[in-house]
C-alpha positions as CSV (number, residue, x, y, z in Angstrom):
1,X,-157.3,-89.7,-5.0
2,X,-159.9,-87.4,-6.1
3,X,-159.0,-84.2,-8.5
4,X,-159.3,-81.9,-5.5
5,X,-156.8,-84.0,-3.3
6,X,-154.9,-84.2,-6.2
7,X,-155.0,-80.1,-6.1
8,X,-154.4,-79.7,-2.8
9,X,-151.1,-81.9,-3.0
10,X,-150.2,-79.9,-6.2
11,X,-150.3,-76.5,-4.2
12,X,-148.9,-78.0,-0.8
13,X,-145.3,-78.7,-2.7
14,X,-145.4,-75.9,-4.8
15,X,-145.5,-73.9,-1.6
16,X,-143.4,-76.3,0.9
17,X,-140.5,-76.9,-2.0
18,X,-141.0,-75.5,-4.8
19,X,-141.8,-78.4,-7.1
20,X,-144.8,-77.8,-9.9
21,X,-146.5,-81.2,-10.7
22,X,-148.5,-81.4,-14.5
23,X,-152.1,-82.7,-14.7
24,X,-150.7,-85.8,-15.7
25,X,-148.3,-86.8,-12.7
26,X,-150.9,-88.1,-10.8
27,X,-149.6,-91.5,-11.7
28,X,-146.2,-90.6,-10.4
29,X,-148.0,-89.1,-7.3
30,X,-149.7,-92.1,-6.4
31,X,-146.7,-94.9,-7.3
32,X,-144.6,-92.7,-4.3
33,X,-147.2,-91.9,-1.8
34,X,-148.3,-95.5,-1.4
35,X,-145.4,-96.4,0.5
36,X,-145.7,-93.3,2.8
37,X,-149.4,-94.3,3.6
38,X,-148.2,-98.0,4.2
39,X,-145.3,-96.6,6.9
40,X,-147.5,-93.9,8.2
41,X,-150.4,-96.8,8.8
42,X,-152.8,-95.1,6.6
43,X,-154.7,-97.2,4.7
44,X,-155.5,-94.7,1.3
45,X,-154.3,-91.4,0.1
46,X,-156.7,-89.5,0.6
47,X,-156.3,-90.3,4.6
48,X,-152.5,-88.9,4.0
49,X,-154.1,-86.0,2.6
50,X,-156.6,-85.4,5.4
51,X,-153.5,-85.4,7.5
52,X,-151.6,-83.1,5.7
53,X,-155.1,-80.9,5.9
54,X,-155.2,-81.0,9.2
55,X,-151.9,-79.9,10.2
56,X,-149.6,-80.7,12.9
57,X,-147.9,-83.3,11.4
58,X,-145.1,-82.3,10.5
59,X,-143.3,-85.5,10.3
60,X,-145.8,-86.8,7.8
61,X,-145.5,-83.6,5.9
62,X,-141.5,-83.9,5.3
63,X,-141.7,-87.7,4.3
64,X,-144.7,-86.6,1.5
65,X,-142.3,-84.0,0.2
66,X,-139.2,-86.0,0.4
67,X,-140.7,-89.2,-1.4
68,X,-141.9,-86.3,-4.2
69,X,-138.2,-85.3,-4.9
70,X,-136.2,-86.7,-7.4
71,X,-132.5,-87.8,-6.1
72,X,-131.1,-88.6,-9.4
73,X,-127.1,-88.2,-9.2
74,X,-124.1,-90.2,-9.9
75,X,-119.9,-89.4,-10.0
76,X,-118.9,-86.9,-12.9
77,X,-122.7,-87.1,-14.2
78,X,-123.0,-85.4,-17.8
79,X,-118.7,-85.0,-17.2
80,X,-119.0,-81.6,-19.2
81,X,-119.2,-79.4,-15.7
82,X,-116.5,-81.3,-14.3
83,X,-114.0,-80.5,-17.5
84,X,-115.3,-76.7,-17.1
85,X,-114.3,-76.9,-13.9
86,X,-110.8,-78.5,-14.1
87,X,-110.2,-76.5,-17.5
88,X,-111.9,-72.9,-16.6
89,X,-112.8,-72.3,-13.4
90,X,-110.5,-73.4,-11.8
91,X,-107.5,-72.0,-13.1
92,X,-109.2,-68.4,-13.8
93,X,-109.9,-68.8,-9.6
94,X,-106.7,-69.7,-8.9
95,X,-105.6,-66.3,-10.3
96,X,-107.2,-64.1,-8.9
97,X,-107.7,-65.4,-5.9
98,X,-103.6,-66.0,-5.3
99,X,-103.8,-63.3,-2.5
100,X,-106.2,-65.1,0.2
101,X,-105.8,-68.7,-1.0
102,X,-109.4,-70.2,-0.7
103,X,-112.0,-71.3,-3.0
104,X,-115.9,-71.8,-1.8
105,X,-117.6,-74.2,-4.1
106,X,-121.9,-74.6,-3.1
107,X,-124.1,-77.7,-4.7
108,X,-127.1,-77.2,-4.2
109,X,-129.6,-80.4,-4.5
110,X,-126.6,-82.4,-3.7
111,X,-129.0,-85.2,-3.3
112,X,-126.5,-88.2,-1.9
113,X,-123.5,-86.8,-2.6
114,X,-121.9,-87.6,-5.6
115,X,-121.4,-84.4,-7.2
116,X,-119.8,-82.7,-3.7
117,X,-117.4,-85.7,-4.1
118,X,-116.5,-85.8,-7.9
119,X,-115.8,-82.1,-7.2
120,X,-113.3,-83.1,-3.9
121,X,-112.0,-85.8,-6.0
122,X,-110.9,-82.9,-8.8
123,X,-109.7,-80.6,-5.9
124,X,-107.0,-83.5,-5.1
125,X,-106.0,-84.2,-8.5
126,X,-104.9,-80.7,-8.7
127,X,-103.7,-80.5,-5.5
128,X,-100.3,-79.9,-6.7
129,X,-101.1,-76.3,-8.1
130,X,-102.7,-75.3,-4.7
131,X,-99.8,-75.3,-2.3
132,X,-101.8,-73.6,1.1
133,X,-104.9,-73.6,-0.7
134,X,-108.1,-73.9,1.4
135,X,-110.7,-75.5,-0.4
136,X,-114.7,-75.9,1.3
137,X,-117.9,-77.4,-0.2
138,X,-121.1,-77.3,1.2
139,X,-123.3,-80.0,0.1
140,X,-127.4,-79.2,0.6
141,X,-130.5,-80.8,0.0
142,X,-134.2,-80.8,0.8
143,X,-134.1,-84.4,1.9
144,X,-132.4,-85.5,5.1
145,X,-132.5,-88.8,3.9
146,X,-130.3,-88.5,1.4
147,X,-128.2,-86.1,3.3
148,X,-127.6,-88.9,5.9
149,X,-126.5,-91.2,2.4
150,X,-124.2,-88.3,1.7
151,X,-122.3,-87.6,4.7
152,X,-121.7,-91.3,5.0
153,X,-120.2,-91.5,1.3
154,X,-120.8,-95.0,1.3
155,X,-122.3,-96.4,-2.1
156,X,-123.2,-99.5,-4.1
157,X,-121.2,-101.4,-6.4
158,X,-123.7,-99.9,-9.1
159,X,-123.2,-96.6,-7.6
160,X,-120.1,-96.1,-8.0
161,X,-119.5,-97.7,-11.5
162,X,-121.7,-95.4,-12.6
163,X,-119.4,-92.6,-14.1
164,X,-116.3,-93.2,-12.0
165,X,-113.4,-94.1,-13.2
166,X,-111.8,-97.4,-11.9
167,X,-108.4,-95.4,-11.2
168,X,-110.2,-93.0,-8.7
169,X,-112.6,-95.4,-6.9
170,X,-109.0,-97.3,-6.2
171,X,-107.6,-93.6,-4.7
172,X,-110.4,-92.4,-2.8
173,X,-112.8,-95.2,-1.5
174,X,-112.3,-98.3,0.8
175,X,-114.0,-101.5,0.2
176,X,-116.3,-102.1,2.5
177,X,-117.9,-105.8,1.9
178,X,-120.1,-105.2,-1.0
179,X,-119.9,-101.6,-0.6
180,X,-117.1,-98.7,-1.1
181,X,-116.8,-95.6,1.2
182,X,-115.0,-92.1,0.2
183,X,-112.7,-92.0,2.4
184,X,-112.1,-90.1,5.5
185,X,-110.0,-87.5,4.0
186,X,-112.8,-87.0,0.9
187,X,-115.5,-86.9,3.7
188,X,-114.1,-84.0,5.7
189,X,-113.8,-81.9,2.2
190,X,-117.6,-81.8,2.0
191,X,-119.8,-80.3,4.8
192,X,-123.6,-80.7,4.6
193,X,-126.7,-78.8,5.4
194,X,-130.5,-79.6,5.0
195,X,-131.5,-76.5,3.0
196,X,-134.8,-75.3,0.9
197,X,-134.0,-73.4,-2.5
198,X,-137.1,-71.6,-1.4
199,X,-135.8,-70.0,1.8
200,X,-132.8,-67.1,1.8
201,X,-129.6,-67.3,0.7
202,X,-128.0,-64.9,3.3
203,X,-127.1,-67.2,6.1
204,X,-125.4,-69.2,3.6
205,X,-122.7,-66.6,3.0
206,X,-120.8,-66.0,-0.6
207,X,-119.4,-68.7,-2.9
208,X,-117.2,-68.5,-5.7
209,X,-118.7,-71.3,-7.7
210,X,-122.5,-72.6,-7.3
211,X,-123.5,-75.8,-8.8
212,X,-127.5,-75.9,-9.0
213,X,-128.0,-78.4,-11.8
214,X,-131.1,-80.5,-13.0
215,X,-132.9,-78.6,-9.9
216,X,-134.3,-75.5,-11.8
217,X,-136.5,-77.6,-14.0
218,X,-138.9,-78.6,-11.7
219,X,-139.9,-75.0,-10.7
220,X,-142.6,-72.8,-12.2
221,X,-140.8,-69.2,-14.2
222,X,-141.3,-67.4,-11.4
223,X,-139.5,-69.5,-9.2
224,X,-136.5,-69.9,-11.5
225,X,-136.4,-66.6,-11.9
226,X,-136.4,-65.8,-8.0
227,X,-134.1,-68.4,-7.3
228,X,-131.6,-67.2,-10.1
229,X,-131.9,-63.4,-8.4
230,X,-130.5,-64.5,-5.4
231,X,-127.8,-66.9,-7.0
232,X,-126.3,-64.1,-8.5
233,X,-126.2,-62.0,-5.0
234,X,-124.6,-65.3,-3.6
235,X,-122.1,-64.9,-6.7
236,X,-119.0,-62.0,-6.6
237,X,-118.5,-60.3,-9.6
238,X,-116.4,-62.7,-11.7
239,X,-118.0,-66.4,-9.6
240,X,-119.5,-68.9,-11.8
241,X,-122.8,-70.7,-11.7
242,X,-123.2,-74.0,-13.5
243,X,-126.7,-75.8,-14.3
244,X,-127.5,-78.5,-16.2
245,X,-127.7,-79.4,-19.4
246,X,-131.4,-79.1,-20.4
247,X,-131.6,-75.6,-18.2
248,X,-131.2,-71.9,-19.1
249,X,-131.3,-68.1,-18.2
250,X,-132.6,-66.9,-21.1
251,X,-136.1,-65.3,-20.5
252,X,-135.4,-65.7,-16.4
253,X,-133.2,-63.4,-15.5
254,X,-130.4,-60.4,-16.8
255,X,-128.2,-61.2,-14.4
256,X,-126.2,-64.0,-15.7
257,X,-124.9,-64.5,-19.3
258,X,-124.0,-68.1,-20.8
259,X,-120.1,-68.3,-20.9
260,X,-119.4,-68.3,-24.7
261,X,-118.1,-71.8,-25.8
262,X,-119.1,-73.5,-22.3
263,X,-122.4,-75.1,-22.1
264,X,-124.1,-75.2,-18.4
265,X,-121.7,-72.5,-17.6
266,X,-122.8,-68.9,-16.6
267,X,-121.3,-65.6,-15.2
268,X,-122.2,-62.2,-14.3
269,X,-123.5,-60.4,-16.8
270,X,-120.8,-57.6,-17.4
271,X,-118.0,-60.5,-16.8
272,X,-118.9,-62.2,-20.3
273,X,-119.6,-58.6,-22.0
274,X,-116.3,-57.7,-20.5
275,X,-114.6,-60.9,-22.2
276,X,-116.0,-60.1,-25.4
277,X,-114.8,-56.6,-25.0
278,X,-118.0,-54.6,-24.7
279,X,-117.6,-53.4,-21.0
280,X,-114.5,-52.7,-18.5
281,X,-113.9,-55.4,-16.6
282,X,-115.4,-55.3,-12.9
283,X,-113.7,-55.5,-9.3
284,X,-113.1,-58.5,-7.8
285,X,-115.3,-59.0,-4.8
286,X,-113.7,-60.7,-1.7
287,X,-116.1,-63.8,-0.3
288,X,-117.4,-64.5,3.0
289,X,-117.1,-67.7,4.9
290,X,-119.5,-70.1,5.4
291,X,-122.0,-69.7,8.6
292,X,-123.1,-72.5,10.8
């Protein structure tokens, strides 16, 4: 792959997906492309590339960006956002939203589905101290490979020993040979959509928690900061949005402010001033339902 291939590929994700690639990922560029140019009977790169060039192939162009993204994900990962959410978020929503009894929970770059799942999986533990409660996630990703993993929910025996405890894979999945499935119940907790951080928010409707962790990190400032804009107009007043550990607002945007104490865990600006006492405390702001 020549440097000017290797430009043109740079610029072609940064524009389909978002994703900036260093000078020095060409490695990593080449190690996952291979494979696309074997299925797509190509014989090099740089004939992937001419394709890409040339346009029209759309098919080619969605497997290039999907063999680009990193699916990385496992049950509970980093367990930190999961304890904010059993310990804080969850009870502060269950207050004030007593009156209409429903909780809307979005993760984006689901990947295959293991976060959606440990987050239904925390729902039903608690189910006791939801009585009527509807609960909805909505599980997206770039890749509709993994998406297809997802909505299965069947995984690996190293898939789900990674980070789940023995207790719950005995609750919630079925053995299935040498493979366990969430089960039916789990599955219909979770609905899933192919989506693109890079397109509009608004047909997604308003959630009262967003998960977008380990995603944020692969984008240039302006991006982050453009993506984290319209997070907060996907957020009401006192919703919470939760990235991960490595990732921050500071220098992106105003809009949100680290919750004091919780790492990964952000609200609305004048909610935290408000808790510290520095502001009144704003309106709750009723959410709207997912759209299809």
């Amino acid at each position: 792959m020549t440097p000017s291939e290797f430009e043109f590929l740079k610029n072609f994700l940064k524009t389909k997906s978002g994703l900036v690639l260093s000078n020095d990922k060409q490695y990593l560029v080449e190690s996952r492309l291979l494979p696309v140019a074997r299925s797509s009977k190509l014989e090099t790169l740089s004939a992937v590339i001419q394709q890409i060039q040339r346009g029209g192939n759309r098919a080619l162009e969605t497997e290039v960006i999907e063999a680009m993204t990193t699916n990385e994900s496992f049950f509970f990962r980093d367990k930190t956002p999961f304890e904010h959410f059993r310990d804080t978020m969850l009870p502060a929503l269950l207050e004030s939203r007593a009156s209409r009894k429903q909780i809307k929970i979005w993760c984006a770059a689901a990947s295959t589905g293991q976060e959606p799942y440990s987050l239904a999986i925390c729902l039903k533990e608690d189910k006791a101290k939801m009585p009527g409660w509807r609960t909805r996630i909505l599980g997206t990703d770039l890749s509709q490979e993994v998406l297809e993993k997802a909505k299965t929910g069947l995984y690996s025996q190293f898939e789900v020993q990674r980070g789940l405890p023995i207790q719950m894979l005995l609750k919630y999945f079925e053995q299935k040979g040498d493979m366990w499935q969430i089960t039916p119940e789990m599955r219909a907790m979770v609905e899933w959509r192919k989506f693109n951080l890079l397109e509009s928010f608004s047909l997604l409707g308003e959630f009262d928690i967003v998960f977008c962790r380990n995603v944020l990190i692969y984008f240039d400032q302006e991006t982050k900061s453009e993506i984290l804009g319209r997070l907060a107009k996907s957020l009401p007043d006192d919703g919470y949005l939760v990235l991960g550990a490595a990732e921050t607002v500071v220098g992106l945007t105003d809009a949100f402010k680290p919750v004091p104490g919780k790492r990964g865990l952000f609200q609305k600006k004048q909610v935290v001033q408000a808790a510290t006492g520095t502001v009144a405390s704003p309106r709750l702001v009723a959410g709207g339902a997912f759209q299809r």
